[in-house]
C-alpha positions as protocol buffer text, in pm:
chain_id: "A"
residue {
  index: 1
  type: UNK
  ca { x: 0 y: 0 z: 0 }
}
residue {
  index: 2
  type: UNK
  ca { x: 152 y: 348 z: -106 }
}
residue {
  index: 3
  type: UNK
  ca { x: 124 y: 611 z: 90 }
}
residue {
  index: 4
  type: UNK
  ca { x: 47 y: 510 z: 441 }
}
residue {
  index: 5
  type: UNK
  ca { x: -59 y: 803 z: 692 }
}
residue {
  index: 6
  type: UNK
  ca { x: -88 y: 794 z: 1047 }
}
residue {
  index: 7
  type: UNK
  ca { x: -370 y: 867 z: 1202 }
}
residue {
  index: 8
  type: UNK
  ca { x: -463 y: 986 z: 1523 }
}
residue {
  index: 9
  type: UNK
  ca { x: -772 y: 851 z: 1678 }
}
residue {
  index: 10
  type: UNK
  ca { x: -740 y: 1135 z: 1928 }
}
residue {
  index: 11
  type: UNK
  ca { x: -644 y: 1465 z: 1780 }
}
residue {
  index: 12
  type: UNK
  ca { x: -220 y: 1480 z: 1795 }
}
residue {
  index: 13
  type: UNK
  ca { x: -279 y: 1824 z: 1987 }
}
residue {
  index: 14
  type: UNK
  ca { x: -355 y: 1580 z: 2290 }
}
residue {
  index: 15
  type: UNK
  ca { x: 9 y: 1545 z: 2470 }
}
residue {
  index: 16
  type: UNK
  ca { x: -151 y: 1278 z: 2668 }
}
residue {
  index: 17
  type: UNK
  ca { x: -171 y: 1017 z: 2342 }
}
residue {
  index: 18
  type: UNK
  ca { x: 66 y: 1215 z: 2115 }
}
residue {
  index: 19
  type: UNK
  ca { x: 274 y: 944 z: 2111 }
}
residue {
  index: 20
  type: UNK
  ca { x: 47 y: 649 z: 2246 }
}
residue {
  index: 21
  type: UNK
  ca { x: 59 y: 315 z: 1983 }
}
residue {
  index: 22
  type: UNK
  ca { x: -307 y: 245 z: 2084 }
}
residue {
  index: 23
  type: UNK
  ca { x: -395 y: 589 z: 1952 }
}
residue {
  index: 24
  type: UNK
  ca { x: -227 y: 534 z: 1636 }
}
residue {
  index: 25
  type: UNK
  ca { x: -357 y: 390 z: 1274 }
}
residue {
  index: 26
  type: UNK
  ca { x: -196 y: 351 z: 979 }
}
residue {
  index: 27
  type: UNK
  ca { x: -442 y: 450 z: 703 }
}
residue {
  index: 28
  type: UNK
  ca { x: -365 y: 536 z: 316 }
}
residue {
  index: 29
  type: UNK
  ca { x: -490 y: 894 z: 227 }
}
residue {
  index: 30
  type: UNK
  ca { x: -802 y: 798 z: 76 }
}
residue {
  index: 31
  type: UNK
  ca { x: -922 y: 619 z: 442 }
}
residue {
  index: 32
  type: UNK
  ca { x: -745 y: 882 z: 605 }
}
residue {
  index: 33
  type: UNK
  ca { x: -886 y: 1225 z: 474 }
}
residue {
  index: 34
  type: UNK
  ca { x: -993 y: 1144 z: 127 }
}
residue {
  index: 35
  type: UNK
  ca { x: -1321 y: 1330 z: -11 }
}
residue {
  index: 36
  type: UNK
  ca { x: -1474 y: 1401 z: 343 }
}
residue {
  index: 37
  type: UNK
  ca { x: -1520 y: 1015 z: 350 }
}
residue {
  index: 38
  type: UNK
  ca { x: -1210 y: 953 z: 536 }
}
residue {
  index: 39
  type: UNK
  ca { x: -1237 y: 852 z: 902 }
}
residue {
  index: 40
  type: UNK
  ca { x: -1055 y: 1177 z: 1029 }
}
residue {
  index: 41
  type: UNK
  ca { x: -1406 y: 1306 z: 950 }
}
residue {
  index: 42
  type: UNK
  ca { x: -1614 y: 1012 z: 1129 }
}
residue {
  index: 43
  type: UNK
  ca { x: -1448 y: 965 z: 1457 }
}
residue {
  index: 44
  type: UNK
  ca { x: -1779 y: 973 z: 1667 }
}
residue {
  index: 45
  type: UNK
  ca { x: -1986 y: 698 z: 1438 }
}
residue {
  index: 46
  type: UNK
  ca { x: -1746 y: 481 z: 1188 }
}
residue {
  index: 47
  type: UNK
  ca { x: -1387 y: 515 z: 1339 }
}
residue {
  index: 48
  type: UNK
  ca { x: -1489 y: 500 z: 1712 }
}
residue {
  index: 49
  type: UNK
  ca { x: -1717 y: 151 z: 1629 }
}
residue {
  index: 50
  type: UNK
  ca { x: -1398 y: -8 z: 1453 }
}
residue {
  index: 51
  type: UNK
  ca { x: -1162 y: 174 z: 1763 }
}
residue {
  index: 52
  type: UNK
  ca { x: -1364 y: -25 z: 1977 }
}
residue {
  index: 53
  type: UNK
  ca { x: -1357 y: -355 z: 1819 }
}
residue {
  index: 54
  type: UNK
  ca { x: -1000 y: -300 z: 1745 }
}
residue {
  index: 55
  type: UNK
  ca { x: -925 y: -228 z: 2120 }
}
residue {
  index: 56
  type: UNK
  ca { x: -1202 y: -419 z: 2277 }
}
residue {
  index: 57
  type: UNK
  ca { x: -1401 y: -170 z: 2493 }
}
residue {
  index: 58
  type: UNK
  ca { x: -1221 y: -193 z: 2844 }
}
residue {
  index: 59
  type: UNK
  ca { x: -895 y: -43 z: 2578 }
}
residue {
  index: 60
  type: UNK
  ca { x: -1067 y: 206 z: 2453 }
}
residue {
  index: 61
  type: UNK
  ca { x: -1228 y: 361 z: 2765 }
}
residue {
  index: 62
  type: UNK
  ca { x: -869 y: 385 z: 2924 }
}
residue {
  index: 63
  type: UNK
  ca { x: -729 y: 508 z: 2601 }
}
residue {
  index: 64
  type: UNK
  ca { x: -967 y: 755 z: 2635 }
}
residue {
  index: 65
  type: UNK
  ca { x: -903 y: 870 z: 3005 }
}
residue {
  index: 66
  type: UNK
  ca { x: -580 y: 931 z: 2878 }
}
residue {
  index: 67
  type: UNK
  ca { x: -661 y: 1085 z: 2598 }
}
residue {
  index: 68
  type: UNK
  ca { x: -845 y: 1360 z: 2829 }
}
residue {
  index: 69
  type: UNK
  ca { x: -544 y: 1354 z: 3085 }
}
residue {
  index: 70
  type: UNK
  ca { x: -328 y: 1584 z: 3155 }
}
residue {
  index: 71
  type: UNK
  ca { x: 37 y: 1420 z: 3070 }
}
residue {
  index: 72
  type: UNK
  ca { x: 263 y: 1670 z: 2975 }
}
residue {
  index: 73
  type: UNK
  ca { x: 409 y: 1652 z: 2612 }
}
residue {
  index: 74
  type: UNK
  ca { x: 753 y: 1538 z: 2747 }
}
residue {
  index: 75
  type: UNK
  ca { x: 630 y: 1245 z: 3010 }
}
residue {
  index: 76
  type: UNK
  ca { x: 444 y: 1143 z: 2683 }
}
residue {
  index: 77
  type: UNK
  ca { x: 760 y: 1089 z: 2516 }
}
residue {
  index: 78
  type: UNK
  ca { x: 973 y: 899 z: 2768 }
}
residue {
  index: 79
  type: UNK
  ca { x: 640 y: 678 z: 2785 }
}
residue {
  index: 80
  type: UNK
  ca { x: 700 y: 588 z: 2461 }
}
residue {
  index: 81
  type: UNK
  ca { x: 1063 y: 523 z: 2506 }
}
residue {
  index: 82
  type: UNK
  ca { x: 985 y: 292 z: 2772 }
}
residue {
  index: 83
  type: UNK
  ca { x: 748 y: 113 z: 2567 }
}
residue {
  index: 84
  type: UNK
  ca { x: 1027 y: 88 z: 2241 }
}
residue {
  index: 85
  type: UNK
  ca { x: 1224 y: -61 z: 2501 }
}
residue {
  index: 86
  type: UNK
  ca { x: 1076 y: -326 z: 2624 }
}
């Protein structure tokens, strides 16, 4: 697939799960943004019902506590490096 995107379930602007894998989906442009049918655009009916099967729903609701934490930008990053570590 050419030209992967990532997408952020929860807006990137969200320190919290800036950086979070479970927050992350790699989508091509057309699933991504393309024509106002892309799931940037659907996050409260078509994204969130796949998010939730993806992540099973006890995921998702602590993905989403997170998501509307407040972790600073940096804690958010040495998160991540913990988790590439492991």
């Amino acid at each position: 697939v050419k030209n992967l995107q990532c997408s952020h379930y929860f807006g990137k602007q969200r320190s919290s799960v800036r950086f979070e894998p479970l927050n992350c989906d790699a989508l091509c442009y057309p699933c991504h943004y393309g024509n106002l049918d892309g799931w940037e655009y659907h996050k409260s009916c078509c994204y969130k019902e796949w998010k939730i099967k993806q992540l099973g729903q006890k995921k998702y609701k602590e993905l989403y506590k997170l998501a509307h934490s407040s972790i600073p930008r940096r804690e958010a990053i040495m998160n991540l490096m913990s988790w590439l570590n492991k």
